[in-house]
DOPALUM-459609 format. One record per atom (N, C-alpha, C): x, y, z. Coordinates in steps of 0.05 Angstrom, whole numbers, padded with zeros to 5 digits, always signed. Layout:
<pts>
XYZ...
</pts>
This chain:
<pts>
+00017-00025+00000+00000+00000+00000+00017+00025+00000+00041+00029+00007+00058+00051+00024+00068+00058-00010+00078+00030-00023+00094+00035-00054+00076+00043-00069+00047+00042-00069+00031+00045-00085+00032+00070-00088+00019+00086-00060+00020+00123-00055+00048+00125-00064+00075+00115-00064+00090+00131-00072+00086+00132-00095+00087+00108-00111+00092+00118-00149+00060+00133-00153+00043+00135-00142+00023+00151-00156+00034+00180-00149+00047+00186-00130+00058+00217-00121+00082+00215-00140+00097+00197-00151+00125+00200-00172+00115+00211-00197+00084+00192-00201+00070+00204-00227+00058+00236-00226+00042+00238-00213+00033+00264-00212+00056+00283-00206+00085+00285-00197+00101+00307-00208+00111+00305-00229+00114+00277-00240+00121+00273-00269+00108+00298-00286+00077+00287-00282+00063+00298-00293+00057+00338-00298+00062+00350-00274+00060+00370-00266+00096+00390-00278+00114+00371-00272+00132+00371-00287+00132+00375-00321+00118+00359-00331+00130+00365-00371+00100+00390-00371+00086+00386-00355+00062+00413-00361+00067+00447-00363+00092+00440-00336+00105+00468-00340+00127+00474-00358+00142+00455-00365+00158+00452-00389+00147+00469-00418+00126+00445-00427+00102+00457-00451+00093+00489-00437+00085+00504-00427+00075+00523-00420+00101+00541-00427+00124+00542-00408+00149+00557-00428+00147+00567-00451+00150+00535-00466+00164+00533-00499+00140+00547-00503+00114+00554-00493+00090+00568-00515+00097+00598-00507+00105+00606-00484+00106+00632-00470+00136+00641-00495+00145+00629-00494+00176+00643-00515+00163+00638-00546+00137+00626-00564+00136+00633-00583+00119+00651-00583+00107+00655-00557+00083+00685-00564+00101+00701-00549+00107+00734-00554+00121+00750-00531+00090+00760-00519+00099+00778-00498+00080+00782-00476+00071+00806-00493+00045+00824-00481+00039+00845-00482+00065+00875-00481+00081+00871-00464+00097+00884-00456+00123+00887-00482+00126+00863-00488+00154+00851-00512+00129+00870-00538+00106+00861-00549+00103+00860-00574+00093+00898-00567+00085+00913-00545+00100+00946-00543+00115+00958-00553+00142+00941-00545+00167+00948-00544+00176+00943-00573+00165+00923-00582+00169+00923-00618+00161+00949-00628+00127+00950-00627+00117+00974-00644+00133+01002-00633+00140+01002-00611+00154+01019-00607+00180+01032-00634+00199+01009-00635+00217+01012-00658+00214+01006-00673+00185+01013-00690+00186+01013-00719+00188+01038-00719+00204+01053-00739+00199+01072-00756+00178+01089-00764+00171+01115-00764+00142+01119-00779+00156+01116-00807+00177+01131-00809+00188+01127-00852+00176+01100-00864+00168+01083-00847+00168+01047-00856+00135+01047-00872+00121+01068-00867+00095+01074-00872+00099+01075-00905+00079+01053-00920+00070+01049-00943+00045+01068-00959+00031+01085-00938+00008+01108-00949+00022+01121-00962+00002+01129-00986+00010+01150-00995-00001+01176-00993-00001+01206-00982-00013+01222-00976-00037+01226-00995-00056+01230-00990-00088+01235-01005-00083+01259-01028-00074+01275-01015-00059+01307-01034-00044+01292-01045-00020+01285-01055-00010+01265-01072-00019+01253-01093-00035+01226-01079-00048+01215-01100-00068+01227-01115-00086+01247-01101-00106+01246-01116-00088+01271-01134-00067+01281-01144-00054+01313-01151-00061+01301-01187-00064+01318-01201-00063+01313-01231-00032+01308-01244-00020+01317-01231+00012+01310-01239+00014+01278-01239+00007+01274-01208+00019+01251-01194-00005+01228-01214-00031+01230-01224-00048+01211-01236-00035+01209-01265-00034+01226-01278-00025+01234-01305-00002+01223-01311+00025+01228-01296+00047+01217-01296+00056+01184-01293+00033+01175-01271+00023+01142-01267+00009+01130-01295-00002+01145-01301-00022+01133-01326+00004+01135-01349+00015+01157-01354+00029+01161-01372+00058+01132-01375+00060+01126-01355+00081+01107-01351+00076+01081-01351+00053+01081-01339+00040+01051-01350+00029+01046-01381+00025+01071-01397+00028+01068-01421+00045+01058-01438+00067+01065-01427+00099+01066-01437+00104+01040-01436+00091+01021-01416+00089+00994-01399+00091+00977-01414+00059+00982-01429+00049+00972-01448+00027+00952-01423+00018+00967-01401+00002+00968-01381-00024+00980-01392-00039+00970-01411-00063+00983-01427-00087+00987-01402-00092+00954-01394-00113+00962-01371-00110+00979-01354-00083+00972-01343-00088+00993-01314-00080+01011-01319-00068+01030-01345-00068+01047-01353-00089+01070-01350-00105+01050-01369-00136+01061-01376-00149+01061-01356-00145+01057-01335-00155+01056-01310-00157+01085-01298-00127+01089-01298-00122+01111-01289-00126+01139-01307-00129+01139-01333-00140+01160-01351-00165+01162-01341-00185+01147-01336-00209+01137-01328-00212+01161-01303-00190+01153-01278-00194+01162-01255-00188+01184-01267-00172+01201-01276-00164+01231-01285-00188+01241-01300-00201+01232-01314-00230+01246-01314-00255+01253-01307-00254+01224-01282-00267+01232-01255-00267+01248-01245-00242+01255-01237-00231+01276-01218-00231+01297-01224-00226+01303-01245-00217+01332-01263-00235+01334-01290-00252+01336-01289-00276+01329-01319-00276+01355-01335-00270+01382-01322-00267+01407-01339-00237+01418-01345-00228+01391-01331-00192+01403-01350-00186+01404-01373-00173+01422-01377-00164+01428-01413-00150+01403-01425-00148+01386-01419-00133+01375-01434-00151+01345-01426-00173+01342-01428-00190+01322-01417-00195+01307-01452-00191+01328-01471-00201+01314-01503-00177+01293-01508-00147+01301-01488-00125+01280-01501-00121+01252-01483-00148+01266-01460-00139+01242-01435-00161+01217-01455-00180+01229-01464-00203+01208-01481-00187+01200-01501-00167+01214-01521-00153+01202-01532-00140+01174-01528-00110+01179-01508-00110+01163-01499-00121+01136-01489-00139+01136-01476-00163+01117-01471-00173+01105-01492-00176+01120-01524-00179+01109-01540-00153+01084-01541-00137+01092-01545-00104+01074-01553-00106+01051-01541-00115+01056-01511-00110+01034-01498-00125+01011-01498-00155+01016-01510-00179+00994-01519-00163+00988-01549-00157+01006-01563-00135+00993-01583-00121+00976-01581-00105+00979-01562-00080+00970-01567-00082+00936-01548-00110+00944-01535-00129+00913-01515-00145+00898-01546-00149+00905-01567-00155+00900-01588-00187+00902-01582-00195+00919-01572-00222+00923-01560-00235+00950-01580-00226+00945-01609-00235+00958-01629-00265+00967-01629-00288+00962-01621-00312+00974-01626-00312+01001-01608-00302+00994-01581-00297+01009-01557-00284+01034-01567-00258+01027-01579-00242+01047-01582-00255+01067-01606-00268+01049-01628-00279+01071-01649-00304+01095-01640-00308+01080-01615-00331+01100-01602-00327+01123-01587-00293+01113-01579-00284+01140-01561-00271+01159-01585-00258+01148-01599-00250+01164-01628-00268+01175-01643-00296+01164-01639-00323+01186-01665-00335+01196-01646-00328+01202-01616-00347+01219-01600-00321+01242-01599-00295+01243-01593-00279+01263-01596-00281+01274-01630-00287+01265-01648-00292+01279-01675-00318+01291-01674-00340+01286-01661-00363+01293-01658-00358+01328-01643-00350+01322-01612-00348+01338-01597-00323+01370-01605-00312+01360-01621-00280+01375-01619-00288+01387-01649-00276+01410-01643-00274+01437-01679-00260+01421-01688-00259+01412-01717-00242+01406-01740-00222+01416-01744-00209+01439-01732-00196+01458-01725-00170+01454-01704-00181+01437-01685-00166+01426-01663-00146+01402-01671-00128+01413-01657-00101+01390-01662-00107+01363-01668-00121+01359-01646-00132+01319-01640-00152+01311-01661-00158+01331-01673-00187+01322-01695-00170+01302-01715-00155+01311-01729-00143+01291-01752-00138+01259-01741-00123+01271-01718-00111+01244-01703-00126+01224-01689-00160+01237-01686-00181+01222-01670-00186+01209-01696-00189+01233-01727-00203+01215-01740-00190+01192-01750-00164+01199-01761-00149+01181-01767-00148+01149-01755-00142+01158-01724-00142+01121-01705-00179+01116-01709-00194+01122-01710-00225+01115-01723-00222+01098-01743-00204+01103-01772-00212+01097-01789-00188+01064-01797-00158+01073-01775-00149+01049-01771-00164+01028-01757-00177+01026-01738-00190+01005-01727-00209+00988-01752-00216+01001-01762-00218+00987-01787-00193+00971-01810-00183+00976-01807-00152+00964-01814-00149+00939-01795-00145+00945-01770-00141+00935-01749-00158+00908-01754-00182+00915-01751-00198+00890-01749-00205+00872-01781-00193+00886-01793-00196+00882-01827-00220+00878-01833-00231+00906-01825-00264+00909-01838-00255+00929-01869-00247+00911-01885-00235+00934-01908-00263+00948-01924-00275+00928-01928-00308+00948-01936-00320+00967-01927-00322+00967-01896-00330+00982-01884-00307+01012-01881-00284+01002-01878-00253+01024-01886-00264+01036-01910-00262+01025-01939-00269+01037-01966-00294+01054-01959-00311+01051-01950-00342+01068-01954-00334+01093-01932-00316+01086-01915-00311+01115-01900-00289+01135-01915-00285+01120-01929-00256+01140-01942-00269+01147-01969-00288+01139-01986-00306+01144-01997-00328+01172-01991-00323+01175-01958-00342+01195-01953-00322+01218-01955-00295+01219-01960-00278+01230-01955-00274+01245-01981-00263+01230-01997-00271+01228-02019-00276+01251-02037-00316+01241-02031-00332+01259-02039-00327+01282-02021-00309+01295-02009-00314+01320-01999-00337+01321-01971-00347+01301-01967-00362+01308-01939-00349+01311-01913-00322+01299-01915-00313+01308-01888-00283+01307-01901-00266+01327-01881-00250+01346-01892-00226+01326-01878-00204+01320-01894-00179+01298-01879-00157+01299-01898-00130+01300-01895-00106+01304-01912-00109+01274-01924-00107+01292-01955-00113+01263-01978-00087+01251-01973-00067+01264-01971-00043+01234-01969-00047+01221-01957-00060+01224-01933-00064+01208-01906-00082+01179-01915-00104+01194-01936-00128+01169-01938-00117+01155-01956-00096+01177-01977-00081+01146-01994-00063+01126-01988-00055+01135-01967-00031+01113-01948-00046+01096-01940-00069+01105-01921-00082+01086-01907-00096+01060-01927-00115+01068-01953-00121+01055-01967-00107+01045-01981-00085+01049-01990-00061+01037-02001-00047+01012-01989-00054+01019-01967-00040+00996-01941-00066+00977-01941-00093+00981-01944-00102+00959-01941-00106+00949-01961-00102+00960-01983-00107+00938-02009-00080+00910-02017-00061+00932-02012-00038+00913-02000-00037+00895-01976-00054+00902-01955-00051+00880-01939-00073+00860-01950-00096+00861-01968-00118+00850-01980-00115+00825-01994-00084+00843-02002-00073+00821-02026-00084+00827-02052-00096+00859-02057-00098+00867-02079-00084+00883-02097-00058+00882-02097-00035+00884-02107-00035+00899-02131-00049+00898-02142-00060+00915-02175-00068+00946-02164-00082+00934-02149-00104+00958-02149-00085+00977-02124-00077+00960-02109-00053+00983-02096-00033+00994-02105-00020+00990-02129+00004+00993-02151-00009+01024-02166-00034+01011-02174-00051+01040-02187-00051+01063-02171-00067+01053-02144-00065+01085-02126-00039+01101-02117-00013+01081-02111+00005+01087-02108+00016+01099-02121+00015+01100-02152+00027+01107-02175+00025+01133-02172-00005+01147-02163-00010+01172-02163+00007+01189-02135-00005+01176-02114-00007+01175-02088+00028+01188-02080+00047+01174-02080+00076+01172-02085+00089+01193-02086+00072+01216-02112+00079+01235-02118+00081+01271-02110+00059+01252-02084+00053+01272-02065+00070+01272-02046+00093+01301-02038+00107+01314-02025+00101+01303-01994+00097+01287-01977+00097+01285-01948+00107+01271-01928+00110+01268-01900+00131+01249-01885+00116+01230-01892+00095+01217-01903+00098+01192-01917+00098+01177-01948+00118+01196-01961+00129+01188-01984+00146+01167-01978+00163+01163-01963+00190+01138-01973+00167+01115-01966+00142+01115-01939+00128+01090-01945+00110+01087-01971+00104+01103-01985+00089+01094-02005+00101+01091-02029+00129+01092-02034+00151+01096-02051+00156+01065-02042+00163+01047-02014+00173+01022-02010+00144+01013-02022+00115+01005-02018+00086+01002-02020+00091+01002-02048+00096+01015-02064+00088+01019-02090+00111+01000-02096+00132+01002-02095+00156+00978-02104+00155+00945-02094+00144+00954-02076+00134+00923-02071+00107+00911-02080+00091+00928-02084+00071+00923-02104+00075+00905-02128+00097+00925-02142+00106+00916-02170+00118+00889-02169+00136+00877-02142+00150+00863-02135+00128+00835-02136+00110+00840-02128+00083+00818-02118+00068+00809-02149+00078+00814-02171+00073+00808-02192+00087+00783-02198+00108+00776-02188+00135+00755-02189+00132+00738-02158+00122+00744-02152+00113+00722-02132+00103+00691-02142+00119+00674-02130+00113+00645-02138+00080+00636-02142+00077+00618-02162+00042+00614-02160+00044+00588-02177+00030+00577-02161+00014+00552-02173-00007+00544-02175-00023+00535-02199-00045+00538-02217-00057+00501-02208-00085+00509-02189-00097+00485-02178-00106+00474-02185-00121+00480-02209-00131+00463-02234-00105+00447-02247-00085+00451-02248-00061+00443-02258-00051+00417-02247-00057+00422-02217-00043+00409-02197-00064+00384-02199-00093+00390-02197-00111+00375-02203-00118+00352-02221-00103+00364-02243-00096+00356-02262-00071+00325-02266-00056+00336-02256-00037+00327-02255-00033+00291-02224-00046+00302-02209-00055+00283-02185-00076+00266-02199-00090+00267-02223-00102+00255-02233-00095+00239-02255-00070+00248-02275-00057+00231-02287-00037+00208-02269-00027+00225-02247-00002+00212-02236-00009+00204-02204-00021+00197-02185-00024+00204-02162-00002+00216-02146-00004+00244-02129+00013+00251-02118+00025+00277-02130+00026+00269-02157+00041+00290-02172+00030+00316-02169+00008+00326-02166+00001+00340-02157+00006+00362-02133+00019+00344-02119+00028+00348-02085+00051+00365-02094+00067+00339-02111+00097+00349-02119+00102+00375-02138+00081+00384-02147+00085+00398-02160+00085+00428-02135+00067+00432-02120+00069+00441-02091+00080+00446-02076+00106+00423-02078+00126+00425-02063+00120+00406-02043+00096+00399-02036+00093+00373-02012+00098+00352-02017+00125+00333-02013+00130+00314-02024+00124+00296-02016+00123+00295-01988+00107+00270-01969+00080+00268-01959+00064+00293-01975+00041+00280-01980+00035+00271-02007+00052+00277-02029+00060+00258-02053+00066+00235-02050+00089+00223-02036+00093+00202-02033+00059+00183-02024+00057+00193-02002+00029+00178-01988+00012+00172-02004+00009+00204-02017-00020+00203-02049-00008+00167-02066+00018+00167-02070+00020+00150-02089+00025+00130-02086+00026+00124-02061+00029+00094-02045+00005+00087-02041-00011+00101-02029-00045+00096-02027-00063+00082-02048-00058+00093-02068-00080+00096-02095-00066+00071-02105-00037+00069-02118-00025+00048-02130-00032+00016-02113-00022+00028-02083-00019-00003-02072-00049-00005-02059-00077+00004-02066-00101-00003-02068-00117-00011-02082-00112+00002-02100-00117-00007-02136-00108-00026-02140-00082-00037-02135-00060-00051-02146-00074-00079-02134-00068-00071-02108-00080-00100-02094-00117-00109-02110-00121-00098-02109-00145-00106-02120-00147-00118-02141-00138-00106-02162-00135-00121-02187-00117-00143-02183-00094-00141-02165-00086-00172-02166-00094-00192-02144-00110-00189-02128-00139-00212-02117-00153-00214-02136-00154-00201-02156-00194-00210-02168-00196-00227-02170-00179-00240-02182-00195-00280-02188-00181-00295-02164-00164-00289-02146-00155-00298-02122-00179-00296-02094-00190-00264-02096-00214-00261-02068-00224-00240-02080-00247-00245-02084-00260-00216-02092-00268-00202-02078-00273-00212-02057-00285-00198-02031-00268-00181-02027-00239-00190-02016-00222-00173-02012-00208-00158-02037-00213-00161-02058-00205-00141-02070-00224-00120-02079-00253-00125-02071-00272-00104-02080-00267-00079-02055-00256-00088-02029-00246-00073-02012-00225-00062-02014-00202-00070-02032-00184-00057-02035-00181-00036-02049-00201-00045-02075-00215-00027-02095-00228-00004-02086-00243-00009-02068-00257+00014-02064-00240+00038-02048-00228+00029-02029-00198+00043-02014-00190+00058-02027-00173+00042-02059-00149+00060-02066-00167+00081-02090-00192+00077-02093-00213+00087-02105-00224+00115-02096-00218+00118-02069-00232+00132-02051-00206+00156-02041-00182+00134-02047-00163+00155-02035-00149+00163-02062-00151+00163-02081-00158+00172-02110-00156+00199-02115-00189+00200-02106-00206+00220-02109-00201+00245-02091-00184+00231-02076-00190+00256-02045-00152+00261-02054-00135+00245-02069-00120+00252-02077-00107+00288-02102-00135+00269-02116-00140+00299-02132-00152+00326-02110-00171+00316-02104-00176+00349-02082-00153+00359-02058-00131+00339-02052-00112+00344-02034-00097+00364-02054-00089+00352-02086-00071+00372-02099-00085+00402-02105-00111+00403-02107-00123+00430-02117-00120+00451-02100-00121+00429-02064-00111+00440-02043-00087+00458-02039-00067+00437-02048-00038+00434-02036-00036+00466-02058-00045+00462-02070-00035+00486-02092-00044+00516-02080-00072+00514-02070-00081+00542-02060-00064+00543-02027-00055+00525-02013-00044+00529-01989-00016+00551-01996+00005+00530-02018+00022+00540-02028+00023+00574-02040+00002+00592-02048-00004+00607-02065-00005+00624-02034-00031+00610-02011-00029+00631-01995-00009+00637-01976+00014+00621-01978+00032+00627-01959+00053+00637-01961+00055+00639-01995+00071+00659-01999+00073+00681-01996+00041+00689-02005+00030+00717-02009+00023+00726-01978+00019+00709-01957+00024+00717-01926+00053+00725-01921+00068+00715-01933+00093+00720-01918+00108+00736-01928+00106+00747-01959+00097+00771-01970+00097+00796-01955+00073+00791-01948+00053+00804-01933+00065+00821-01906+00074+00804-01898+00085+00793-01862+00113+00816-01867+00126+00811-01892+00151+00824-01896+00157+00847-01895+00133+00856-01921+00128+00875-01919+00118+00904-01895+00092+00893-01881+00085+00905-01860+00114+00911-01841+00129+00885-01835+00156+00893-01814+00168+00908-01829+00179+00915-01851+00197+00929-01863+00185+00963-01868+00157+00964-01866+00151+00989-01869+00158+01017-01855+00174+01030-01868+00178+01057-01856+00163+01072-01834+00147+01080-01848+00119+01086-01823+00095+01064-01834+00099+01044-01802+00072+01038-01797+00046+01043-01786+00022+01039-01798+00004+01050-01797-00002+01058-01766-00004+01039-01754-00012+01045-01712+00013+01064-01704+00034+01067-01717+00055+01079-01706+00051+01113-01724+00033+01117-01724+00030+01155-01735+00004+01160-01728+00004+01185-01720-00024+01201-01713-00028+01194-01678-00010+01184-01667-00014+01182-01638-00015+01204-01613-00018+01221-01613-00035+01233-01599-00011+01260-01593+00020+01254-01599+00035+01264-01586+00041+01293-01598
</pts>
């Protein structure tokens, strides 16, 4: 009985023992009231991340933020902040270039309907007279470029044209000049250019490169799909090859030969299986000829894309790169 009471009294200081242990190790990962004082005490006020209200809200300080996240190529939160600068300041003078702007940046987000709306309400609102008018109208009538609505482009420059609204004709012949060339109508951009060219302005050397590469796009490689058609039908494949696709030549002519082939040599061996073989190389024949009529128009457009592609990078002044607001 005597050993019993002792080990239950050995246990219960055991116990009372590791309890105050654990209580420590928690007391040194939290500090006291007193310790976490004495911290806030030595922070710094300089360590303060606010920024003063006079500050932020100053037109320098918004204008200069927006302006730099432009530079970014920070369109949203750009436009964010043009946004906030017309909130704030809605009768400042210079509020027609902050909508400008804002235009660029739904541009440049490829948010083209948006942007033509902030561009025909500053042509609406603003004298014809005013600096930004050309340059509102101008990025208006690129978004059309942009989105390659070229029909809808022609009938506005058409209104031009005719004299109903007043815009530097070099301007509308560059621009239309550029899209018949990007159209891939190459004739008809050679013609306008011809005239166009001769007009004195900082964009002569691009319509001088436009017009020579016009002439250049006459000599551009081309292959004739009826030809190719043609030809995949005398020869299987040949077609392809004529294209330049040689391994879908090869395939065309391994297909058709060793389908056909097999068939006619089962016929009096299985007919079964050679009416299946027949029909196969029968089938892939046919789809051989429409692969070459193919292969020929793929060939045709990839030239004239990359053409295309060459051109646009090599241009002097590109179109999004003039009339920007500056």
């Amino acid at each position: 009985m005597r050993n019993r009471s002792i080990l239950i009294l050995l246990v219960l200081i055991l116990f009372f023992s590791v309890g105050n242990a654990q209580l420590d190790s928690i007391n040194e990962e939290f500090p006291s009231e007193s310790d976490t004082n004495n911290v806030d005490e030595e922070i710094p006020e300089s360590t303060s991340l606010e920024i003063p209200p006079q500050q932020y809200l100053s037109r320098t300080f918004i204008l200069t933020f927006a302006e730099n996240l432009f530079k970014a190529k920070e369109y949203e939160k750009a436009l964010l902040e043009y946004m906030r600068y017309r909130f704030y300041f809605p009768s400042d003078t210079i509020i027609p270039y902050i909508e400008f702007r804002m235009g660029l940046c739904k541009e440049n987000l490829e948010e083209y309907d948006a942007a033509r709306e902030i561009y025909e309400s500053l042509t609406r609102r603003l004298n014809p007279t005013h600096q930004l008018w050309d340059e509102a109208y101008y990025r208006y009538l690129l978004t059309y470029l942009l989105e390659k609505k070229y029909t809808e482009l022609y009938s506005k420059i058409d209104l031009i044209k005719k004299g109903q609204i007043q815009f530097p004709e070099y301007t509308v012949s560059y621009l239309q000049s550029v899209s018949l060339f990007m159209e891939g109508n190459f004739i008809a951009a050679e013609s306008l250019l011809q005239t166009a060219s001769k007009t004195s302005s900082f964009l002569q050397p691009s319509m001088n490169y436009l017009l020579s590469r016009s002439k250049q796009a006459r000599y551009i490689p081309q292959r004739n799909p009826y030809l190719a058609g043609f030809l995949s039908a005398f020869i299987p494949g040949a077609g392809q090859a004529y294209s330049g696709r040689w391994g879908d030549a090869f395939y065309s002519f391994a297909g058709c030969v060793g389908g056909i082939g097999s068939g006619l040599y089962f016929w009096e061996k299985d007919k079964g299986f050679a009416i299946l073989t027949l029909s196969f190389g029968t089938i892939l024949y046919f789809g051989n000829i429409y692969g070459a009529i193919n292969s020929a128009i793929l060939y045709n457009t990839d030239f004239i894309n990359d053409f295309i592609s060459k051109t646009e990078r090599d241009l002097p002044h590109k179109p999004q790169e003039i009339y920007t607001g500056h």
